[in-house]
Z-matrix of the N, CA and C atoms (Angstrom, degrees):
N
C 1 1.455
C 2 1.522 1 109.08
N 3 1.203 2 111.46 1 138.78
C 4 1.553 3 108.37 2 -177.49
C 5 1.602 4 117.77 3 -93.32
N 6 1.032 5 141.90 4 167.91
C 7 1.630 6 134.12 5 -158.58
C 8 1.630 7 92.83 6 -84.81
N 9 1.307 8 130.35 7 149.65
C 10 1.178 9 155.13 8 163.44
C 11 1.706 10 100.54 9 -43.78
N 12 1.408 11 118.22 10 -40.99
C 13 1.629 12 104.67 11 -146.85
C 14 1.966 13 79.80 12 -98.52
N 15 1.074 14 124.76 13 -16.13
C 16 1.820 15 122.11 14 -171.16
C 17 1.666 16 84.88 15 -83.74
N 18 1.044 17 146.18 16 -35.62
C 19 1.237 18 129.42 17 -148.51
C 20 1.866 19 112.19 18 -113.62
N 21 1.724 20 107.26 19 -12.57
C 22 1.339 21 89.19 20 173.88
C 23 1.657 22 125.01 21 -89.14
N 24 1.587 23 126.29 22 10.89
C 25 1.379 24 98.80 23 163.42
C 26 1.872 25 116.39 24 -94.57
N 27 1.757 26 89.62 25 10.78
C 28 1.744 27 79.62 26 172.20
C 29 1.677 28 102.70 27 -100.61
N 30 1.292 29 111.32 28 -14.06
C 31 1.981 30 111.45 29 165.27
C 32 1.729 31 86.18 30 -73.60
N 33 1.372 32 134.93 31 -74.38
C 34 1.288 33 85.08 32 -165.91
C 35 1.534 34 147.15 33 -90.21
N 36 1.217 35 119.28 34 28.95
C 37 1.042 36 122.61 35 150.32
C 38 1.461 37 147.29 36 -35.83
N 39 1.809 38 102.19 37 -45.99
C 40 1.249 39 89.78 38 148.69
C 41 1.768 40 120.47 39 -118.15
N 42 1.290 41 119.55 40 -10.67
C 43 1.300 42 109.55 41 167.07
C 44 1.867 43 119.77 42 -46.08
N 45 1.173 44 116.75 43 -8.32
C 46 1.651 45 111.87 44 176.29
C 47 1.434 46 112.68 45 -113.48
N 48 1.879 47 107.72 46 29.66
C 49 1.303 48 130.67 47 149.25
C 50 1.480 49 107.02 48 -113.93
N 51 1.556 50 122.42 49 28.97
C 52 1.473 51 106.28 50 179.74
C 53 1.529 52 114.40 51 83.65
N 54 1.236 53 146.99 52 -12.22
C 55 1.432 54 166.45 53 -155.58
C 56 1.732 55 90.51 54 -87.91
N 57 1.562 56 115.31 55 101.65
C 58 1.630 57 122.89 56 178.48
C 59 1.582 58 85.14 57 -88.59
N 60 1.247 59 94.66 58 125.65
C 61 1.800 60 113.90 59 151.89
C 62 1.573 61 112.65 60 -66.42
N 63 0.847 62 114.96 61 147.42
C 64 1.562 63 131.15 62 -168.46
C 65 1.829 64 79.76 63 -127.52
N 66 1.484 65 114.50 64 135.03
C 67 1.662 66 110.15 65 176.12
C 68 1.832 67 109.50 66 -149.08
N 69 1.962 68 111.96 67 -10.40
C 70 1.009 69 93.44 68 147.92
C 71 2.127 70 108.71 69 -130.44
N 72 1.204 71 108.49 70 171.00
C 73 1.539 72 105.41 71 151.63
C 74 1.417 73 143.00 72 -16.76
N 75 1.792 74 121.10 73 -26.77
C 76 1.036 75 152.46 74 174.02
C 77 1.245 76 102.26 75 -80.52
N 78 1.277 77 111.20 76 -49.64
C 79 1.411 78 97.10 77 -170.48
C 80 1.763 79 129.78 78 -90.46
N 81 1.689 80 96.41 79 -16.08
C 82 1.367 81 118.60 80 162.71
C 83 1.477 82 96.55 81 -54.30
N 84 1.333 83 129.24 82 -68.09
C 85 1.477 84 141.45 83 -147.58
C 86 2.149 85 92.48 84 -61.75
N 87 1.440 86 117.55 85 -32.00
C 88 1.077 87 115.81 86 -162.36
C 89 1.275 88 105.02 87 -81.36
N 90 1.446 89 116.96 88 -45.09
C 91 1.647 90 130.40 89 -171.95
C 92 1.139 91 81.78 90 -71.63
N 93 1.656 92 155.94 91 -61.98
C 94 1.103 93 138.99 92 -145.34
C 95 1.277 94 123.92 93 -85.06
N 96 1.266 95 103.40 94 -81.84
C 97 1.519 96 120.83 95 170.54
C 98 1.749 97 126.60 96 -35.01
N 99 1.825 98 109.35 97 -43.60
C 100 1.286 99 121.76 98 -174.72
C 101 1.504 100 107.29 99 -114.29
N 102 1.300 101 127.84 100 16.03
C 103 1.475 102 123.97 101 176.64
C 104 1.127 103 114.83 102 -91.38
N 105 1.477 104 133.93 103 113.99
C 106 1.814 105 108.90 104 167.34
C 107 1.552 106 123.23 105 -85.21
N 108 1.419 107 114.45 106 -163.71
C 109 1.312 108 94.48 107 -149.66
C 110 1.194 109 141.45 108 57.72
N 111 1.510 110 121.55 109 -153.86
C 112 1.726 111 116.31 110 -163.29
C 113 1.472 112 101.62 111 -120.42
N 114 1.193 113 109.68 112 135.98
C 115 1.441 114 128.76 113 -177.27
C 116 1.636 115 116.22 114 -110.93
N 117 1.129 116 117.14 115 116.61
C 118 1.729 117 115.37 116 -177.71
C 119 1.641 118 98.49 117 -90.65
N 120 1.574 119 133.41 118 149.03
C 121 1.500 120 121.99 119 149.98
C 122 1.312 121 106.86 120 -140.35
N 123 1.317 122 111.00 121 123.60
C 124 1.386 123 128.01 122 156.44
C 125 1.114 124 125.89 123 -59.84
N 126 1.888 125 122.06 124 111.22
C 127 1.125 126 104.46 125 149.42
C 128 1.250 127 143.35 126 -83.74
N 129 1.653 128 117.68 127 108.01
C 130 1.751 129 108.82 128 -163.02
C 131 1.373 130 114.62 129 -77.80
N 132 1.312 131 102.43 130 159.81
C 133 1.612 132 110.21 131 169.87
C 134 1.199 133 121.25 132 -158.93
N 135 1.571 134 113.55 133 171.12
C 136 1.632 135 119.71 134 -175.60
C 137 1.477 136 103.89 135 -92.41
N 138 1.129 137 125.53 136 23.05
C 139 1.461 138 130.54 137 -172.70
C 140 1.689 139 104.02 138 -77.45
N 141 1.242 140 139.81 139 153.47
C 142 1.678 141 136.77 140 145.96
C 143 1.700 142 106.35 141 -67.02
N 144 1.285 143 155.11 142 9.59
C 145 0.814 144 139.37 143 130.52
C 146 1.632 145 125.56 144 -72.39
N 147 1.562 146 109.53 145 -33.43
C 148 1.561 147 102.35 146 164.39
C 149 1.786 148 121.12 147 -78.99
N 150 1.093 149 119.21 148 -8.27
C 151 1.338 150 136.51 149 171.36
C 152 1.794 151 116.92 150 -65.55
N 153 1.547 152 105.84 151 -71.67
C 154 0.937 153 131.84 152 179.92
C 155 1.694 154 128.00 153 -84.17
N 156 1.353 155 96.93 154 -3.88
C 157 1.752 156 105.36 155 -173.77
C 158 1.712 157 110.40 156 -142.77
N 159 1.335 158 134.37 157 -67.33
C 160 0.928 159 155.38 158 -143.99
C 161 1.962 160 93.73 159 -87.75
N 162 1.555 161 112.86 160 -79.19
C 163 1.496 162 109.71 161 -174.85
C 164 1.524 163 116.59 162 -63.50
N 165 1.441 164 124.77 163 -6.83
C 166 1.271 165 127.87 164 168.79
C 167 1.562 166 99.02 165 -95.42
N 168 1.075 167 132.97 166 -21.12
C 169 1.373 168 120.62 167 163.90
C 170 1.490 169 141.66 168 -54.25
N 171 1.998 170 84.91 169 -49.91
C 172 1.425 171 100.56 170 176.46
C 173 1.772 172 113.95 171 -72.43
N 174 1.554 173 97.90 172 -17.37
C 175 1.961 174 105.06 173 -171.10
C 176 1.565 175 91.60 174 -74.05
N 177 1.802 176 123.60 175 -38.90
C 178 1.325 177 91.82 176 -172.16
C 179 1.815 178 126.38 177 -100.44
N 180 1.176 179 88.40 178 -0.81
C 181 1.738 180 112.47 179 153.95
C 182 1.292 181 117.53 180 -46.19
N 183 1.465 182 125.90 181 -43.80
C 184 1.080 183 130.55 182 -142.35
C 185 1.595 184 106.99 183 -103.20
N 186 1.918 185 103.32 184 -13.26
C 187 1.715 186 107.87 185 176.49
C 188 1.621 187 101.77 186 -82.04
N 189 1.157 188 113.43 187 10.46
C 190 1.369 189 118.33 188 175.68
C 191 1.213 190 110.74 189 -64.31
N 192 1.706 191 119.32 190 141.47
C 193 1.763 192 119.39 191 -172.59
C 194 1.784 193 100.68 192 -71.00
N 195 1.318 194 123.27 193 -38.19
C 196 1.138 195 133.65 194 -171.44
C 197 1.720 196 115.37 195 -89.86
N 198 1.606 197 124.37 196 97.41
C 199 1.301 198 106.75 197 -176.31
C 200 1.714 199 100.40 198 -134.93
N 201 1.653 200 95.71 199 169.30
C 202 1.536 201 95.65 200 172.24
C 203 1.516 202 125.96 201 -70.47
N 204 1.244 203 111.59 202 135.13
C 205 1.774 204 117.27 203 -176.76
C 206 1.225 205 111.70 204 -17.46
N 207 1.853 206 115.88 205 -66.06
C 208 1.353 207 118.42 206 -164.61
C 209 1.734 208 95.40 207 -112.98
N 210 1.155 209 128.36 208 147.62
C 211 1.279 210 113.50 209 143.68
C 212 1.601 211 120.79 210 -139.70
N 213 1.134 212 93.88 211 133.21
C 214 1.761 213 98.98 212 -159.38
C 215 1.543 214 110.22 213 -128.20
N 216 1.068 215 124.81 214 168.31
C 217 1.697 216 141.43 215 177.46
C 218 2.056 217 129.28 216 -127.11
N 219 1.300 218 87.86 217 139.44
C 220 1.319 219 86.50 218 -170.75
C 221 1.748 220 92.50 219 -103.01
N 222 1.299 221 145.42 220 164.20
C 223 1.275 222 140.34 221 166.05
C 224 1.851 223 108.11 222 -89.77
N 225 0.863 224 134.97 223 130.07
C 226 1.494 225 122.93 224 -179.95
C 227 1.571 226 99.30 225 -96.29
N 228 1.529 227 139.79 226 117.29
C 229 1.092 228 136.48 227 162.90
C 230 1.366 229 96.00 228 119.17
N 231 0.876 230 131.86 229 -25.96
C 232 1.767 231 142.49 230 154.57
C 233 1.536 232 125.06 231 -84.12
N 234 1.333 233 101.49 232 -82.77
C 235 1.596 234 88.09 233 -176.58
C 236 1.181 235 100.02 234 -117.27
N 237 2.000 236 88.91 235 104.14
C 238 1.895 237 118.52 236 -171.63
C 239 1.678 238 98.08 237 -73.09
N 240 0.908 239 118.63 238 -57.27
C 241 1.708 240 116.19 239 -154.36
C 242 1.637 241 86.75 240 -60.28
N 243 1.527 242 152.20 241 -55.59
C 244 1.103 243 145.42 242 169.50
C 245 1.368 244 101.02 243 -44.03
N 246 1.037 245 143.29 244 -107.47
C 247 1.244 246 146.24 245 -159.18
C 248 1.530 247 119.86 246 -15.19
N 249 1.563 248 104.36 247 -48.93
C 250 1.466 249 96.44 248 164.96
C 251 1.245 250 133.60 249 -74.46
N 252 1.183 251 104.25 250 -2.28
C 253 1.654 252 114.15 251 -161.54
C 254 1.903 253 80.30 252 -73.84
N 255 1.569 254 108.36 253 -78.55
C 256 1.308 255 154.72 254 176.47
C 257 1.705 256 75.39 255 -11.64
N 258 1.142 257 123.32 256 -93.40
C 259 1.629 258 121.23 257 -170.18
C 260 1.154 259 121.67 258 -40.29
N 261 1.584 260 122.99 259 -53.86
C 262 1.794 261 118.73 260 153.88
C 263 1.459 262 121.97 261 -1.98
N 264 1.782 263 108.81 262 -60.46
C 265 1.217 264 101.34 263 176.04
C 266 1.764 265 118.83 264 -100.61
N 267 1.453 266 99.83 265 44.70
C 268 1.225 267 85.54 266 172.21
C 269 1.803 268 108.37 267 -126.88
N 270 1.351 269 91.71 268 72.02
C 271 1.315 270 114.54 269 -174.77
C 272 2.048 271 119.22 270 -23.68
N 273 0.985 272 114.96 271 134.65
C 274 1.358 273 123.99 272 167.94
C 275 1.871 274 102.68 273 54.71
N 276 1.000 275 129.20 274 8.50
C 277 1.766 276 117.32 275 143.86
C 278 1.844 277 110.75 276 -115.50
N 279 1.055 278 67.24 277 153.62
C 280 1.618 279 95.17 278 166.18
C 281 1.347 280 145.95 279 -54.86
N 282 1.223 281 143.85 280 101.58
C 283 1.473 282 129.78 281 -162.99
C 284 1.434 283 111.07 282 -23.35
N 285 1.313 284 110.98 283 145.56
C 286 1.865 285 118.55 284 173.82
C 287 1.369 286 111.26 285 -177.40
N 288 1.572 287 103.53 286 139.90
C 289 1.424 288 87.58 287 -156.52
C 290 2.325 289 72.92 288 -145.97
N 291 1.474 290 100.31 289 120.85
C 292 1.317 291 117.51 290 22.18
C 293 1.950 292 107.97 291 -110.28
N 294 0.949 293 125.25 292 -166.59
C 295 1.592 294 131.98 293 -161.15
C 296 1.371 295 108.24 294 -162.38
N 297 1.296 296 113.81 295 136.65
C 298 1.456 297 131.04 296 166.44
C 299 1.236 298 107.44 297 -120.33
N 300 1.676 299 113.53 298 123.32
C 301 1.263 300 114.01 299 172.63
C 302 1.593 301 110.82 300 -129.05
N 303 1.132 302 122.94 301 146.48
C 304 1.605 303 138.54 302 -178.99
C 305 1.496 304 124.18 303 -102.15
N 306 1.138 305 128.93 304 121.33
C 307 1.272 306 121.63 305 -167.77
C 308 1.259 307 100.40 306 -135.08
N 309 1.436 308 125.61 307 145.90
C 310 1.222 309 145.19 308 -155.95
C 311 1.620 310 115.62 309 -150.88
N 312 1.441 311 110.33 310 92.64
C 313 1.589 312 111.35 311 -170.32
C 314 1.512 313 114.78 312 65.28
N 315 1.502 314 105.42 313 32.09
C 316 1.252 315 101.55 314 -168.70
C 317 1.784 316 137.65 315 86.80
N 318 1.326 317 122.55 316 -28.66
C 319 1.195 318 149.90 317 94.07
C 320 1.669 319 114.95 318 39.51
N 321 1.313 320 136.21 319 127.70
C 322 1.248 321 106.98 320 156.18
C 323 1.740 322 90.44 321 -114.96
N 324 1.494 323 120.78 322 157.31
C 325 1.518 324 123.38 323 -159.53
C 326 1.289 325 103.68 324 -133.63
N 327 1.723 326 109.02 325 -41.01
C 328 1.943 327 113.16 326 -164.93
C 329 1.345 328 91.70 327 -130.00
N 330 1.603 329 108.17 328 135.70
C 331 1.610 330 88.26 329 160.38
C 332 1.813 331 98.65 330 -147.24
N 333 1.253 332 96.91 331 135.81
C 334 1.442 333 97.00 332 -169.85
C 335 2.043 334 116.66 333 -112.75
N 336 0.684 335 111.74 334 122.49
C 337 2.086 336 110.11 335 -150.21
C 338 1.367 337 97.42 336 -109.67
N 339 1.441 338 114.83 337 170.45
C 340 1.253 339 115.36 338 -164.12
C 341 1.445 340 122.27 339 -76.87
N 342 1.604 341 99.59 340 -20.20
C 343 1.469 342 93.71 341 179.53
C 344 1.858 343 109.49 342 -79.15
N 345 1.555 344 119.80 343 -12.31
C 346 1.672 345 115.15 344 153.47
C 347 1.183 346 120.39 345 -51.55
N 348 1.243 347 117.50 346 -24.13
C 349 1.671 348 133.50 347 -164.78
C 350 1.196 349 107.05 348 -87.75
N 351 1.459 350 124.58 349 -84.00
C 352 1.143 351 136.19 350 -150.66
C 353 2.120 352 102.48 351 -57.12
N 354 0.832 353 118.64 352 -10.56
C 355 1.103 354 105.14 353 172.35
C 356 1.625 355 131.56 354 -135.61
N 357 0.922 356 95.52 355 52.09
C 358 1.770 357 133.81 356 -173.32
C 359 1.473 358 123.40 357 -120.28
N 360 1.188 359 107.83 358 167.38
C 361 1.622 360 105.21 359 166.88
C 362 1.845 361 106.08 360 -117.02
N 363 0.740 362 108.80 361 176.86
C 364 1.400 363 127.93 362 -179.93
C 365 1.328 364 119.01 363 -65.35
N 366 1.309 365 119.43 364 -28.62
C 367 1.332 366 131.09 365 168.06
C 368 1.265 367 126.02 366 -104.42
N 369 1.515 368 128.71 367 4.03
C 370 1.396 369 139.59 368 159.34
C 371 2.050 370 102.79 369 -94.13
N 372 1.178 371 89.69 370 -22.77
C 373 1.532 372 84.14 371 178.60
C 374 1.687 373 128.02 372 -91.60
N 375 1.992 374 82.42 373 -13.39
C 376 1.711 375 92.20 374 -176.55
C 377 2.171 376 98.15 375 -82.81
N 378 1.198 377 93.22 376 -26.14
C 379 1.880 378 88.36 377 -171.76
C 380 1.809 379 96.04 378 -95.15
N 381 1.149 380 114.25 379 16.10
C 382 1.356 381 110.12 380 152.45
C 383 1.279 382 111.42 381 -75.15
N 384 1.850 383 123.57 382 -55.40
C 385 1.390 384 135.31 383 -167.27
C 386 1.206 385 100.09 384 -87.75
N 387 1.259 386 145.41 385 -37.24
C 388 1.314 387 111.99 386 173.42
C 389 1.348 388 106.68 387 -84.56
N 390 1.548 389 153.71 388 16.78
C 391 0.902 390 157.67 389 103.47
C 392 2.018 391 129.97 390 0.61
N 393 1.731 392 86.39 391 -70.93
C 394 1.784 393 107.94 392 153.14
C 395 1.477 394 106.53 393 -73.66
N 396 1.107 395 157.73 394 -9.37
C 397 1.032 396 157.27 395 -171.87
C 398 1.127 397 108.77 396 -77.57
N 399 1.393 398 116.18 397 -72.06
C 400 1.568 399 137.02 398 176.44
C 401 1.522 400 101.95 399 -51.80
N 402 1.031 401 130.37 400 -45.56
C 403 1.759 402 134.35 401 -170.24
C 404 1.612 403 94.81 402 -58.16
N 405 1.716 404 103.01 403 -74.49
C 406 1.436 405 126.04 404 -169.72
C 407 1.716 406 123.09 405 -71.02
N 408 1.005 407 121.21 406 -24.62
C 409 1.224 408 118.39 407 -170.75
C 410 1.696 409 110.57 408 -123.32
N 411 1.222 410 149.20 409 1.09
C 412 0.962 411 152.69 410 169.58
C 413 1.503 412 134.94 411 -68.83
N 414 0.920 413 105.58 412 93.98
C 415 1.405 414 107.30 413 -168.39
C 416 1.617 415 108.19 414 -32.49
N 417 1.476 416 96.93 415 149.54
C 418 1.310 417 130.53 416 -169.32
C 419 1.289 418 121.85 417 -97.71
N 420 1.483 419 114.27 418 104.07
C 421 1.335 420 109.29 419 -163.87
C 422 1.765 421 109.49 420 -96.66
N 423 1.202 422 137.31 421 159.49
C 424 0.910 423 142.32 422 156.40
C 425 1.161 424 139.91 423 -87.21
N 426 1.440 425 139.37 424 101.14
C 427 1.489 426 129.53 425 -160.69
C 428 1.396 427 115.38 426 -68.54
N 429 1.207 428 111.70 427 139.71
C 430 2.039 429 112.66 428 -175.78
C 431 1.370 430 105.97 429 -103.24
C-alpha cells in the first residue's frame, strides 16, 4: 500500500474534474451494480503511464459535451478492497492499472487497458473516450 500523503495529488488530479473516488467495495457495488445510465471507472495509479498518459486523458475527455452520468475512480495499490471489487466487474480482461472501464445499464461496453495506455499520448487517448462516449452515452433520441 502506498502512504496516503505520496498518493493524494495523483487522487486529486482528477477528482477536481468531478471524478468520485470509489474507496470501499460498497461503494463500487453502488456506482456499479445500482447506478443507471453510464458509468466511467478509472483505474488510478502511481505508474508514469497513469501520470503522463491516462489521468490527462480522462481530464481532457471529460471537456467533452457528451459524458458518462457518473464517473468515478478506484486507486489500484491504495484502496485494495475497492479495486478488486471494481475489476470483478470487469468481465473477461485482466487486472491493469491504469484502466478505463465503461458501463452501460450496468453493462460493461468499453474497456480500455494499460497496454492502450502506456503508449499513447493524452490526446489520442482522450478522442478514444469521447469517441465511446458519443457511441455509449448520448442520449437517445426518438424519431417522430
Amino acid at each position: 500500500m502506498y502512504p496516503e500523503f505520496m498518493i493524494a495529488p495523483m487522487r486529486e488530479e482528477l477528482t477536481r474534474f468531478g471524478v468520485r473516488e470509489l474507496r470501499t467495495s460498497g461503494e463500487v457495488d453502488d456506482a456499479l451494480a445500482k447506478a443507471p445510465g453510464t458509468v466511467m471507472v478509472v483505474v488510478n495509479s502511481v505508474c508514469g503511464c497513469a501520470a503522463g498518459r491516462a489521468r490527462p486523458g480522462v481530464a481532457l475527455a471529460l471537456q467533452h459535451s457528451v459524458k458518462p452520468d457518473l464517473v468515478a475512480t478506484v486507486f489500484a495499490g491504495a484502496d485494495v478492497e475497492a479495486t478488486e471489487r471494481a475489476r470483478g466487474y470487469f468481465t473477461g480482461y485482466p487486472p491493469s492499472s491504469p484502466s478505463i472501464a465503461l458501463f452501460k445499464a450496468g453493462k460493461l461496453v468499453y474497456m480500455m487497458e494499460r497496454h492502450q495506455i502506456e503508449n499513447q499520448e493524452a490526446g489520442p487517448i482522450a478522442a478514444q473516450l469521447t469517441a465511446a462516449f458519443d457511441k455509449f452515452c448520448a442520449a437517445e433520441t426518438v424519431a417522430g
